[in-house]
N, CA, C and O of each residue as an XYZ file, in Angstrom:
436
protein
N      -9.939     -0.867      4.761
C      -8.546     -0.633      5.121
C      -7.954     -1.867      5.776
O      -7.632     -1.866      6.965
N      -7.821     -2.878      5.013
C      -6.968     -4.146      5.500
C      -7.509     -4.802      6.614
O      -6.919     -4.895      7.690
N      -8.777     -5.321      6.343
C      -9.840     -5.157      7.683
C      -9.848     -6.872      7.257
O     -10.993     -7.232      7.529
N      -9.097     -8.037      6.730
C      -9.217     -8.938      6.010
C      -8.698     -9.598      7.945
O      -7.821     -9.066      8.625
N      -9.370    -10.556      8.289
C      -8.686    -11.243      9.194
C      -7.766    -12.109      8.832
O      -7.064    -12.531      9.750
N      -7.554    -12.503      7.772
C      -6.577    -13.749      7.569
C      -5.154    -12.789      7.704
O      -4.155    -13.508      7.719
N      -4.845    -11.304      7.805
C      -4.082    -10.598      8.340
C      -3.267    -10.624      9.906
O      -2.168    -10.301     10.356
N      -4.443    -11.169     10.359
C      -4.244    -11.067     11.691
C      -3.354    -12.672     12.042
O      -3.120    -12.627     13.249
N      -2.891    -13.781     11.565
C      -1.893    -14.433     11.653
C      -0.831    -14.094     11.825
O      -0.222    -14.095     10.756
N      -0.167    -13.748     12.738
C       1.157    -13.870     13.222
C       2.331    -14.027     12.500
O       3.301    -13.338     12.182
N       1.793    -15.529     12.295
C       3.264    -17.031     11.982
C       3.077    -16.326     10.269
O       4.110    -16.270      9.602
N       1.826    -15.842      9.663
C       2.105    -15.622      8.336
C       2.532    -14.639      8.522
O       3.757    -14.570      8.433
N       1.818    -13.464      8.848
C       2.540    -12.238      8.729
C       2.781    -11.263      9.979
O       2.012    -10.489     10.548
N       4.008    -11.553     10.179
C       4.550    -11.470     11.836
C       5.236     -9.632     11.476
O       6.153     -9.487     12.284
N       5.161     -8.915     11.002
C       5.405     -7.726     10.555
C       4.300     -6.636     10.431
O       4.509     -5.424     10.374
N       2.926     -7.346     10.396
C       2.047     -6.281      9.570
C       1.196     -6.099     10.703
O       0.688     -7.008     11.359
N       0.986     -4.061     11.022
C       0.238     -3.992     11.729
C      -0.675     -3.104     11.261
O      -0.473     -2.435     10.247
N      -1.884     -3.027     12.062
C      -2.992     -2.478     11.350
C      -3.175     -0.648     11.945
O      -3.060     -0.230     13.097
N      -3.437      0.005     10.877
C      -3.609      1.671     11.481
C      -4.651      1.856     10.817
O      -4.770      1.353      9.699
N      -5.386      2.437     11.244
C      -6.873      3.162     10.918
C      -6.981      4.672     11.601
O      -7.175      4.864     12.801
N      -6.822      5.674     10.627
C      -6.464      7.208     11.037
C      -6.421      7.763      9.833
O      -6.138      7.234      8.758
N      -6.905      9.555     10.222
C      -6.966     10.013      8.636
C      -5.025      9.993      8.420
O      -4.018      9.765      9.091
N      -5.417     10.396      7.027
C      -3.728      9.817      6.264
C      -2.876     10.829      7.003
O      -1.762     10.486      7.397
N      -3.361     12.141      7.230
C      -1.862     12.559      8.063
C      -1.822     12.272      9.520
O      -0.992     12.835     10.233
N      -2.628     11.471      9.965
C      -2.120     10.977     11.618
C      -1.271      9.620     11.118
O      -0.396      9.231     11.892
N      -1.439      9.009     10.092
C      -1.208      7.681     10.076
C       0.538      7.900      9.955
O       1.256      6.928      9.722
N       0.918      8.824     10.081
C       2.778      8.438      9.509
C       3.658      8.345     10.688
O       4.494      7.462     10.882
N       3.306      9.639     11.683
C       3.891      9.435     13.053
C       4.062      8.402     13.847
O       4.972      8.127     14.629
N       2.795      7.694     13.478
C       2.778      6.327     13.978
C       3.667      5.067     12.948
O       4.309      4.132     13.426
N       3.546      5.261     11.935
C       4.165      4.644     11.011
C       5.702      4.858     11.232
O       6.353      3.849     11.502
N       6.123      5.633     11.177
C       7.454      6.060     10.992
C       7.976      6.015     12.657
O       9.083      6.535     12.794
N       7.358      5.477     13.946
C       7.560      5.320     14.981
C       7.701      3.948     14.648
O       8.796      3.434     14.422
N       6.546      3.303     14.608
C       6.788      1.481     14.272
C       7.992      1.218     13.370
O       8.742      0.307     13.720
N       8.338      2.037     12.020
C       9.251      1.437     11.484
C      10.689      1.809     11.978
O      11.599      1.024     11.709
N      11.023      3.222     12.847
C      12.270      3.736     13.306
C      12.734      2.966     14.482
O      13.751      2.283     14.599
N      11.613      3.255     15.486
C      12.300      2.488     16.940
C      11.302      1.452     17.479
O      11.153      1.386     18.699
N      10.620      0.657     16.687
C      10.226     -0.927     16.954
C      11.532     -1.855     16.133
O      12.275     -2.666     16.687
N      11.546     -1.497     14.806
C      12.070     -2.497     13.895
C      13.178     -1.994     13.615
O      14.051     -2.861     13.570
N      13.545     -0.967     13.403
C      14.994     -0.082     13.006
C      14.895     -0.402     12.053
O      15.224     -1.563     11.808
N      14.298      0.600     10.806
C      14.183      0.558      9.762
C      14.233      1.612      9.331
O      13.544      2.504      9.824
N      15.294      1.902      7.984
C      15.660      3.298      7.941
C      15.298      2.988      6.296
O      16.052      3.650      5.582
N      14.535      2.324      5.675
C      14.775      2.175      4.114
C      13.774      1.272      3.858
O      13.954      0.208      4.450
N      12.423      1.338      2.940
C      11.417      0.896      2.377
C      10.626      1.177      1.499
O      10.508      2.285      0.977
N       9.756     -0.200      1.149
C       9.232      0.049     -0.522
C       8.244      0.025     -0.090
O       8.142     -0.769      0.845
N       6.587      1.060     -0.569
C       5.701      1.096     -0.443
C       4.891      0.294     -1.801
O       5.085      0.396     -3.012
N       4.184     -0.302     -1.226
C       3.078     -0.989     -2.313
C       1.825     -0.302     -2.132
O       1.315     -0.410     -1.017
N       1.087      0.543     -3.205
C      -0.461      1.055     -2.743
C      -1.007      0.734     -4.135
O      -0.470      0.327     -5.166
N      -2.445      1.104     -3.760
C      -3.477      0.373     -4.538
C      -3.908      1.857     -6.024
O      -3.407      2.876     -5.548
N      -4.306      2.088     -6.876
C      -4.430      2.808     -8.147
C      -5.565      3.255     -7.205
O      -6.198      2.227     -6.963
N      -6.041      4.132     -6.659
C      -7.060      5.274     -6.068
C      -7.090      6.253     -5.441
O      -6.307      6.251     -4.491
N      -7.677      7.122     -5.567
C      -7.502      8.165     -4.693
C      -7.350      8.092     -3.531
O      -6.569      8.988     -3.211
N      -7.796      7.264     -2.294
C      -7.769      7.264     -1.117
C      -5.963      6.419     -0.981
O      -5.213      6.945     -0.158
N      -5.567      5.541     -1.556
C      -4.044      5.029     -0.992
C      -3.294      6.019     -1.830
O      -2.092      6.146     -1.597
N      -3.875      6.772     -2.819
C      -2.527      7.128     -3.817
C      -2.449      8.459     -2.452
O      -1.331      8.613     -1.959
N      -3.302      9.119     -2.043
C      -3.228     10.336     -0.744
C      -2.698      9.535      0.743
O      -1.858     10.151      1.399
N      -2.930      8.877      1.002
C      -2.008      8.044      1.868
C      -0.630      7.900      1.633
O       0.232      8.284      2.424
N      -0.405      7.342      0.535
C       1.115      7.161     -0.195
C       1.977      8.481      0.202
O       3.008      8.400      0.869
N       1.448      9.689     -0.275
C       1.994     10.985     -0.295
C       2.290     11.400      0.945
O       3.431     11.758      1.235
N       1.017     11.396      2.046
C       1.090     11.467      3.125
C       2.624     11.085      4.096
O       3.448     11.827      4.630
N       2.514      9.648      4.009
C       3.790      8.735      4.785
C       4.941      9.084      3.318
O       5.907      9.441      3.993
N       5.298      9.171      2.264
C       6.295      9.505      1.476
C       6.710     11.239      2.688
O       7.491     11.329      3.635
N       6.300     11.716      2.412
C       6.989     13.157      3.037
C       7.084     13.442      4.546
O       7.709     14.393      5.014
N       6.291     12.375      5.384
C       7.089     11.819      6.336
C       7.680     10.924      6.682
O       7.915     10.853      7.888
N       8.088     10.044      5.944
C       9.156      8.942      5.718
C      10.652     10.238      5.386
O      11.789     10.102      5.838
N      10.207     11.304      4.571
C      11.306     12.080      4.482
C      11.966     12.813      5.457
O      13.168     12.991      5.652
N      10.341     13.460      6.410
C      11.111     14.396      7.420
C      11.821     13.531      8.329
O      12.744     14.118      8.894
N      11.650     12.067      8.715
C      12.039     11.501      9.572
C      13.695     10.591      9.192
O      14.522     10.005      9.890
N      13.606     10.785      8.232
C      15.057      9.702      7.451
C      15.110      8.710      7.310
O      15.979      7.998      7.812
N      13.841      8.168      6.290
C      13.244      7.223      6.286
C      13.302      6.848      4.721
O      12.203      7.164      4.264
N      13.979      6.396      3.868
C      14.326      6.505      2.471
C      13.221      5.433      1.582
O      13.473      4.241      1.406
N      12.123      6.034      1.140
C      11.372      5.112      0.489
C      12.075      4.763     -0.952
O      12.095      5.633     -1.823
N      12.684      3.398     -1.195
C      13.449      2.732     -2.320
C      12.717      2.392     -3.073
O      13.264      1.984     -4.098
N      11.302      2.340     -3.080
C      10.550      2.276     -4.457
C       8.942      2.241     -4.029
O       8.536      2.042     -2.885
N       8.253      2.440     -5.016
C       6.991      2.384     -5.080
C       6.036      1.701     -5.850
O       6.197      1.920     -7.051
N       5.130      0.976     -5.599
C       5.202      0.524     -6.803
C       3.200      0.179     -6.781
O       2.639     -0.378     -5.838
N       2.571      0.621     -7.894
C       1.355      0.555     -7.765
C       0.626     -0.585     -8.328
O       0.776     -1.145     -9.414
N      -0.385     -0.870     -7.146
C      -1.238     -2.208     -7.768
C      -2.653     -1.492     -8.516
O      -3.444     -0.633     -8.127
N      -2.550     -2.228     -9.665
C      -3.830     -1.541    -10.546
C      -5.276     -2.329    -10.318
O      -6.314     -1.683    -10.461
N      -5.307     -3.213    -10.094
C      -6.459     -4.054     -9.722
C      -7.449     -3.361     -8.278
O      -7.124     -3.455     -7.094
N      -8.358     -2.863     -8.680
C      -9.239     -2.238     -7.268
C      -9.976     -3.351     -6.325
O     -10.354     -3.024     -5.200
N     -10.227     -5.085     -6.973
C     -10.821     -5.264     -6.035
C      -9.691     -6.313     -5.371
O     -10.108     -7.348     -4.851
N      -8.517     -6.079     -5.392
C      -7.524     -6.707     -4.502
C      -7.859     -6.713     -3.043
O      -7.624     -7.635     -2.263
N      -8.340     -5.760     -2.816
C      -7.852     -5.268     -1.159
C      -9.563     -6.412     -1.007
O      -9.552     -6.787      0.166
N     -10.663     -6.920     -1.610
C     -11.683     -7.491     -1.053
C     -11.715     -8.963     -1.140
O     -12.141     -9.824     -0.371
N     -11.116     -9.010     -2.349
C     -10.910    -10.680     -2.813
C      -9.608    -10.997     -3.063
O      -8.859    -10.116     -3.484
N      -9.160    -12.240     -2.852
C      -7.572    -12.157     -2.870
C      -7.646    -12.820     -4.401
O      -6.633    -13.500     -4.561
N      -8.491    -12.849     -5.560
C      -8.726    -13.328     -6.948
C      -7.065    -12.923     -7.621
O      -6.449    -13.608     -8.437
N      -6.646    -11.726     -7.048
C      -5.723    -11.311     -7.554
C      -4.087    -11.117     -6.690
O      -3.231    -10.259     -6.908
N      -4.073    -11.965     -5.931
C      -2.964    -12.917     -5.852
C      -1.733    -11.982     -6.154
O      -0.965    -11.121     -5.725
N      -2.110    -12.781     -7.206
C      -0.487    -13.021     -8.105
C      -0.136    -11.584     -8.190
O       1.034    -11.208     -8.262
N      -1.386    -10.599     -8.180
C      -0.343     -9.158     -8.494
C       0.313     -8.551     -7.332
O       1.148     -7.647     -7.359
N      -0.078     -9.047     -6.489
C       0.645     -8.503     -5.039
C       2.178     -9.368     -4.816
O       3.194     -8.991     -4.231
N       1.958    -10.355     -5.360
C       3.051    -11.394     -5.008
C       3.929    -10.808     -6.338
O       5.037    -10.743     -5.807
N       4.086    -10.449     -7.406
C       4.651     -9.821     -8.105
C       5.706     -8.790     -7.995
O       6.918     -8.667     -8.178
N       4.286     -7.849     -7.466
C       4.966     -6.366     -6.717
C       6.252     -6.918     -5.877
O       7.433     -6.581     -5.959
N       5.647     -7.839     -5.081
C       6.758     -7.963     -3.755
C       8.227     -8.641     -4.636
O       9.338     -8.359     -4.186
N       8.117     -9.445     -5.769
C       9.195     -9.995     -6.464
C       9.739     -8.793     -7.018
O      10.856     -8.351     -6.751
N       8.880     -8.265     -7.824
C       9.684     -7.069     -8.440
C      10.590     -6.106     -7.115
O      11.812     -6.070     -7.258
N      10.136     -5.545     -6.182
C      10.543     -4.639     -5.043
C      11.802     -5.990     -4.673
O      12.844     -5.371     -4.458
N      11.947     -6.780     -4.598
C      13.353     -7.759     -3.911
C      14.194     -7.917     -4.984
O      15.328     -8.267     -4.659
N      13.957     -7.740     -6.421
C      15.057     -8.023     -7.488
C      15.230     -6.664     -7.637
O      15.669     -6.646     -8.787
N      15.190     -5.431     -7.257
C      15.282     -4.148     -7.245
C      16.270     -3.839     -6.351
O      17.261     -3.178     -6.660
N      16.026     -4.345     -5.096
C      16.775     -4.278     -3.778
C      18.219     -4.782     -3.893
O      19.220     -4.065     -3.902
N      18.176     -6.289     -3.990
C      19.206     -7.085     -4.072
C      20.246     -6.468     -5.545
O      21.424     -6.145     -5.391
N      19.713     -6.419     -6.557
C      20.318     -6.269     -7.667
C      21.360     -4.191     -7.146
O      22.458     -3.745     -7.478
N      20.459     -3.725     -6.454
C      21.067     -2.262     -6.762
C      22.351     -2.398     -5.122
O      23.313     -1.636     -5.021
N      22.084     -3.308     -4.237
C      22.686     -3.404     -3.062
C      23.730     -5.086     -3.330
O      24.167     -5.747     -2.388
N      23.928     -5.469     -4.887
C      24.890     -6.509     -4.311
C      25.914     -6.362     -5.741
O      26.646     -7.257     -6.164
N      25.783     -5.303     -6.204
C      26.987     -4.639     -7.550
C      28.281     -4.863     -6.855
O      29.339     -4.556     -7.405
Protein backbone atom coordinates (compact mmCIF):
# COMPACT_ATOMS: atom_id res chain seq x y z
CA UNK A 1 0.00 0.00 0.00
CA UNK A 2 2.28 2.85 -1.30
CA UNK A 3 4.92 1.80 1.14
CA UNK A 4 7.56 3.12 -1.81
CA UNK A 5 9.78 5.78 0.11
CA UNK A 6 10.61 7.84 -2.80
CA UNK A 7 6.81 8.95 -1.77
CA UNK A 8 7.84 10.39 1.12
CA UNK A 9 9.54 13.63 -0.72
CA UNK A 10 7.80 16.56 -0.01
CA UNK A 11 9.25 19.03 -2.79
CA UNK A 12 8.03 16.01 -5.25
CA UNK A 13 4.99 15.19 -3.88
CA UNK A 14 3.85 17.81 -1.42
CA UNK A 15 0.02 16.49 -1.55
CA UNK A 16 0.29 12.76 -0.97
CA UNK A 17 -0.41 11.26 2.26
CA UNK A 18 -0.17 7.86 3.36
CA UNK A 19 -3.38 5.76 5.05
CA UNK A 20 -3.13 2.26 5.99
CA UNK A 21 -6.76 1.04 7.35
CA UNK A 22 -9.30 -1.48 6.29
CA UNK A 23 -11.12 0.27 3.16
CA UNK A 24 -14.09 1.45 5.17
CA UNK A 25 -12.04 3.34 7.89
CA UNK A 26 -9.93 4.76 5.13
CA UNK A 27 -12.64 7.49 3.73
CA UNK A 28 -13.47 9.47 6.92
CA UNK A 29 -10.11 10.17 7.02
CA UNK A 30 -9.85 10.75 3.40
CA UNK A 31 -12.69 12.88 2.91
CA UNK A 32 -11.46 14.91 6.20
CA UNK A 33 -7.92 15.51 4.49
CA UNK A 34 -9.55 16.39 1.27
CA UNK A 35 -12.72 18.70 2.81
CA UNK A 36 -11.08 20.73 5.64
CA UNK A 37 -7.13 20.39 5.09
CA UNK A 38 -7.20 21.26 1.29
CA UNK A 39 -10.86 22.33 0.47
CA UNK A 40 -11.53 20.07 -1.99
CA UNK A 41 -14.89 19.44 -3.12
CA UNK A 42 -14.12 17.58 -6.68
CA UNK A 43 -11.64 14.62 -7.70
CA UNK A 44 -10.31 11.96 -9.95
CA UNK A 45 -9.44 8.69 -8.51
CA UNK A 46 -6.66 6.59 -10.13
CA UNK A 47 -6.72 2.71 -8.81
CA UNK A 48 -4.94 -0.24 -9.78
CA UNK A 49 -7.13 -3.48 -11.91
CA UNK A 50 -7.59 -5.75 -8.46
CA UNK A 51 -9.62 -6.70 -6.12
CA UNK A 52 -8.13 -5.08 -3.15
CA UNK A 53 -8.05 -1.09 -4.86
CA UNK A 54 -11.06 -1.84 -7.12
CA UNK A 55 -12.95 -2.42 -3.08
CA UNK A 56 -11.17 0.57 -1.87
CA UNK A 57 -12.30 2.62 -4.92
CA UNK A 58 -16.01 1.78 -3.97
CA UNK A 59 -15.42 2.26 -0.48
CA UNK A 60 -14.16 6.25 -0.69
CA UNK A 61 -16.60 6.63 -4.12
CA UNK A 62 -19.80 6.39 -1.69
CA UNK A 63 -18.18 8.37 0.79
CA UNK A 64 -16.85 10.95 -1.33
CA UNK A 65 -20.79 10.95 -2.00
CA UNK A 66 -22.19 11.09 1.47
CA UNK A 67 -19.83 13.89 2.15
CA UNK A 68 -20.14 16.20 -1.22
CA UNK A 69 -17.31 15.21 -2.58
CA UNK A 70 -17.85 14.81 -6.55
CA UNK A 71 -15.52 12.12 -7.95
CA UNK A 72 -14.98 13.61 -11.87
CA UNK A 73 -13.50 10.53 -13.10
CA UNK A 74 -11.93 7.32 -12.60
CA UNK A 75 -9.73 5.88 -14.26
CA UNK A 76 -8.01 2.32 -14.00
CA UNK A 77 -4.37 1.29 -14.19
CA UNK A 78 -4.10 -2.25 -15.70
CA UNK A 79 -0.52 -3.06 -15.06
CA UNK A 80 -0.30 -5.05 -11.44
CA UNK A 81 3.27 -4.63 -10.90
CA UNK A 82 3.12 -0.73 -10.97
CA UNK A 83 2.59 -0.18 -7.39
CA UNK A 84 6.41 -2.40 -6.94
CA UNK A 85 8.46 -1.22 -9.82
CA UNK A 86 8.05 2.07 -11.33
CA UNK A 87 8.96 -0.09 -15.05
CA UNK A 88 5.66 1.32 -15.78
CA UNK A 89 5.94 4.92 -15.59
CA UNK A 90 4.43 6.06 -18.36
CA UNK A 91 1.00 4.48 -17.44
CA UNK A 92 0.51 6.46 -14.41
CA UNK A 93 1.79 9.59 -16.05
CA UNK A 94 -0.85 9.00 -18.76
CA UNK A 95 -3.72 8.46 -16.44
CA UNK A 96 -2.77 11.78 -14.84
CA UNK A 97 -2.68 13.47 -18.66
CA UNK A 98 -5.74 11.89 -19.58
CA UNK A 99 -7.69 13.03 -15.96
CA UNK A 100 -6.24 17.04 -16.81
CA UNK A 101 -7.44 17.06 -20.60
CA UNK A 102 -10.81 15.81 -19.13
CA UNK A 103 -10.88 18.52 -16.50
CA UNK A 104 -9.74 21.50 -18.41
CA UNK A 105 -11.57 20.60 -21.68
CA UNK A 106 -15.21 20.00 -19.73
CA UNK A 107 -14.44 23.31 -17.27
CA UNK A 108 -13.08 25.83 -20.07
CA UNK A 109 -16.25 25.47 -22.95
Amino acid sequence: MCSSAELSNKEEYPTFGRTFAVDSQVGPSVVSLLRYTYNWTRVAIIYQDSTQWKSLKEHLVKEFEKNGIDVSQEYMLVNEAFYFDLKNEEEFRAALRKIKEKARSKYMK
